[in-house]
C-alpha positions, 0 to 999 in steps of 0.5 A: 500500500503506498503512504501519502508522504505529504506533511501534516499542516503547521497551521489550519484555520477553519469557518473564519468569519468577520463583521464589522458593524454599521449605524443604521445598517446591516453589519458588512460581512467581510468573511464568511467562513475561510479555510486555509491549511499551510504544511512546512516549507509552503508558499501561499498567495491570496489576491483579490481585489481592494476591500474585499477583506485580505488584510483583515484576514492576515490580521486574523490569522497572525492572531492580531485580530480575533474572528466572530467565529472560526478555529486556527490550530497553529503547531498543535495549538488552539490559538483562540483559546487564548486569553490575550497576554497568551496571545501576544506571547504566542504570536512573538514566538511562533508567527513573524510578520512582514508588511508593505512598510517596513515599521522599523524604529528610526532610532535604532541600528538595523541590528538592534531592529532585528533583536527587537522581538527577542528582547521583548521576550526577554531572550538573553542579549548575548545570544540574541545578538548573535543570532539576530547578526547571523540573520543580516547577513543571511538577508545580505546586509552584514556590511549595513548591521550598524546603520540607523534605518535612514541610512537604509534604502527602501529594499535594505529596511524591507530586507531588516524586516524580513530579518526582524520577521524571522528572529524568533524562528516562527512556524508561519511567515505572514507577509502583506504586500512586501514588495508593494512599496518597491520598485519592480526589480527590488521587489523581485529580489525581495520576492526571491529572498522571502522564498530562499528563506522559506525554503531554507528554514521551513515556514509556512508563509502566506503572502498577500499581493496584488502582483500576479506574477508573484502570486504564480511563482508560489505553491497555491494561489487563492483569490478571497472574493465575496468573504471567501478563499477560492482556488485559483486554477494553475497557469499553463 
């Protein structure tokens, strides 16, 4: 009898719904009960078009947010039973987060932005820094670790933050138009070194993008329309 060797999924999400209320009206339905199961190692897209609901999803499925109703089970974990401080804890530690701007703190080096994550969970600095460094150059910026993030370009702040993402080695990447505040050729790069990283650490990543070029590259690529994930057919 031959086994099905595909890998258990990391990370599920079942009947997630979500409204937001009106005066006056109806509340809007943006989710009617999305499904979505990620295995280790894969890439996803969603597209679709502006407001129908793709941003609230991530936000739901990196825990930022909470559904109406639905279940997310992320390594073994009921992620919803939590209460919130849980949640934070668990999102710092097992769901990274890359986002169209970059958000790193002006203040700081681009080291010290990596670190970030793992100092607030109270990781011990030293080996902290050194796996924070190990990070930068992996994203190709040990030259660049002690320099404020105004001293960055747009691709190199984009690169920190998939550093920052990746510090706490989490099980999910989820990515919200990375590429989107880039110009074209950086965005590729950026592209590539999400999908080099993916592949060499293992995540489970789902990237939200209006770039259907990027949106083929990857293992699935699902459209959300009218509060749903649909699947979108593979192109020859």
């Amino acid at each position: 009898m031959v086994q099905d060797t595909a890998p258990a999924p990391v990370f599920s999400a079942w009947g997630i719904k979500k409204s937001f209320p009106r005066p006056g009206r109806e509340p809007l339905e943006i989710l009617k009960g999305v499904d979505l199961e990620l295995a280790p190692g894969e890439m996803v897209a969603i597209t679709g078009s502006s407001g129908t609901g793709k941003t609230t999803l991530l936000q739901i499925l990196g825990t930022l947010d909470r559904p109406d109703a639905g279940r997310i089970v992320c390594g073994g974990e009921n992620v919803l039973d939590k209460d919130d401080r849980e949640m934070s804890r668990f999102r710092n530690r097992t769901i990274g987060f890359v986002f169209q701007f970059h958000h790193l703190l002006p203040e700081f080096t681009a080291l010290e932005n990596v670190m970030m994550p793992g100092l607030i969970a109270g990781e011990d600095p030293a080996v902290l820094r050194k796996k924070a460094a190990e990070l930068v150059d992996r994203v190709g910026l040990a030259d660049r670790a002690g320099h404020r993030v105004g001293e960055l370009s747009g691709g190199e702040q984009q690169r920190i933050a998939i550093a920052r993402a990746l510090v706490m080695r989490p099980l999910v990447l989820l990515a919200d138009e990375p590429t989107g505040n880039l110009d074209p050729d950086t965005g590729e790069r950026v592209f590539e070194l999400i999908g080099r990283l993916n592949r060499e650490m293992g995540l489970a990543t789902v990237m939200v993008t209006h770039n259907q070029n990027l949106a083929g590259a990857m293992d699935r690529c699902y459209e959300l329309k009218h509060g749903a994930l649909r699947l979108k057919p593979e192109t020859p």
